[in-house]
VMD Tcl script that draws the C-alpha trace (Angstrom):
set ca {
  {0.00 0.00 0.00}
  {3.02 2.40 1.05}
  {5.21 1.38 -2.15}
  {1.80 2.26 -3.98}
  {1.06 5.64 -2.56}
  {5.14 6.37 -3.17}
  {4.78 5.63 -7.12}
  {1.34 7.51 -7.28}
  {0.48 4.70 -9.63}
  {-2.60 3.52 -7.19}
  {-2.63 0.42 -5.70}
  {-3.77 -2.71 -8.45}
  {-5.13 -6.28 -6.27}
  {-4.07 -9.38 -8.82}
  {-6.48 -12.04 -7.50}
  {-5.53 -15.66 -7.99}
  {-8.25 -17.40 -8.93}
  {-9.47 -20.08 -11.59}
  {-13.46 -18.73 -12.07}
  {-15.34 -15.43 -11.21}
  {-16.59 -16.77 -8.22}
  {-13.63 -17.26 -6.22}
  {-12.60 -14.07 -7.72}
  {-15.53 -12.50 -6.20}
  {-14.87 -13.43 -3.15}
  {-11.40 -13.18 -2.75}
  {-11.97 -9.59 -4.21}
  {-14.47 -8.72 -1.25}
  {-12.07 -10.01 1.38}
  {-9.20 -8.27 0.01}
  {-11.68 -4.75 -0.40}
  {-12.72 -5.28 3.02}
  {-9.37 -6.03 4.98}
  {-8.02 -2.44 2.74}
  {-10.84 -0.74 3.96}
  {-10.06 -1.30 7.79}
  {-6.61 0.15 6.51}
  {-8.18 3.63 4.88}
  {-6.78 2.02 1.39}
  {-9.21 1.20 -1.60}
  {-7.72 -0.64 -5.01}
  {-7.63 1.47 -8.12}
  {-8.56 -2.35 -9.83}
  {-8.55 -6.02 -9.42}
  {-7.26 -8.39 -11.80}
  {-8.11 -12.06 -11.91}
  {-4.72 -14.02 -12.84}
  {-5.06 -18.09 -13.35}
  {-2.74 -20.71 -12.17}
  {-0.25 -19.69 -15.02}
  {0.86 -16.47 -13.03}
  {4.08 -15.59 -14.47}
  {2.14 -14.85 -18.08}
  {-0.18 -13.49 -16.23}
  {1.87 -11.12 -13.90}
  {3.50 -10.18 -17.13}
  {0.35 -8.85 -19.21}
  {-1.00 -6.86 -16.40}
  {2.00 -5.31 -15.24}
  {2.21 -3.85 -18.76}
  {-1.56 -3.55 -19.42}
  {-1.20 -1.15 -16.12}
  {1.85 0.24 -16.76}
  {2.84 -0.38 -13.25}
  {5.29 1.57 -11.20}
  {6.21 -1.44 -9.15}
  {4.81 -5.19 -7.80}
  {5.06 -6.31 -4.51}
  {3.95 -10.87 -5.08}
  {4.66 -13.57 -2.07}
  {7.75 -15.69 -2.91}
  {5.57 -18.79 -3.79}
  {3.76 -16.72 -6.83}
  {6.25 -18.21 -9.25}
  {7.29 -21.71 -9.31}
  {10.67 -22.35 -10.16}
  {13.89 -19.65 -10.10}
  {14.41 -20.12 -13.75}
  {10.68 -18.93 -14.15}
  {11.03 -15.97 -11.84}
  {14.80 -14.99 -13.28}
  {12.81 -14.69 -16.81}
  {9.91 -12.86 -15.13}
  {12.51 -10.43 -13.79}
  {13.90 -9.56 -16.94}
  {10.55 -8.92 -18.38}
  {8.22 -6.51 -16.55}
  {8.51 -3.42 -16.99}
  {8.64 -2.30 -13.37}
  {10.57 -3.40 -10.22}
  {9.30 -6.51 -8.41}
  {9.68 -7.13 -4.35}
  {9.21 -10.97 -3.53}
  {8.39 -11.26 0.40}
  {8.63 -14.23 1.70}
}
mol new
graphics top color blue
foreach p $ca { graphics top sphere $p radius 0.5 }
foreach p [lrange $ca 0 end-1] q [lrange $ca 1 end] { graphics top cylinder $p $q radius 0.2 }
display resetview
């Protein structure tokens, strides 16, 4: 939220789910835990099991000044090396 509010980009939720109803709820339990916070998303994104491709259209759909993803989001450190090299923004992987 604070890396989003530094970049004045806005803060984007990617929501990993497989159908629009996990989506839907995921998306009101990650509206409502902002909320408590004084945050609200700019937009949330549904991204399927294939995240990397996924990570990679949105961040440049977006244009996004930065992404902030758990350390389990991408399988494999050849996978995550290539995602590196290919967004267009700097990535923070928390553990």
């Amino acid at each position: 939220m604070h890396l989003a509010y530094a970049t004045r980009y806005g803060l984007g939720v990617l929501i990993p789910a497989e159908n629009p109803q996990a989506q839907q709820r995921l998306q009101e339990n990650a509206a409502r835990w902002l909320e408590a916070r004084g945050w609200k998303a700019e937009g949330y994104h549904r991204i399927s099991a294939l995240v990397a491709p996924a990570l990679l259209r949105v961040t440049r759909v977006r244009r996004c000044g930065a992404l902030a993803a758990p350390g389990n989001v991408v399988p494999g450190e050849e996978t995550l090396q290539e995602l590196l090299r290919a967004i267009p923004c700097p990535m923070l992987i928390a553990p």
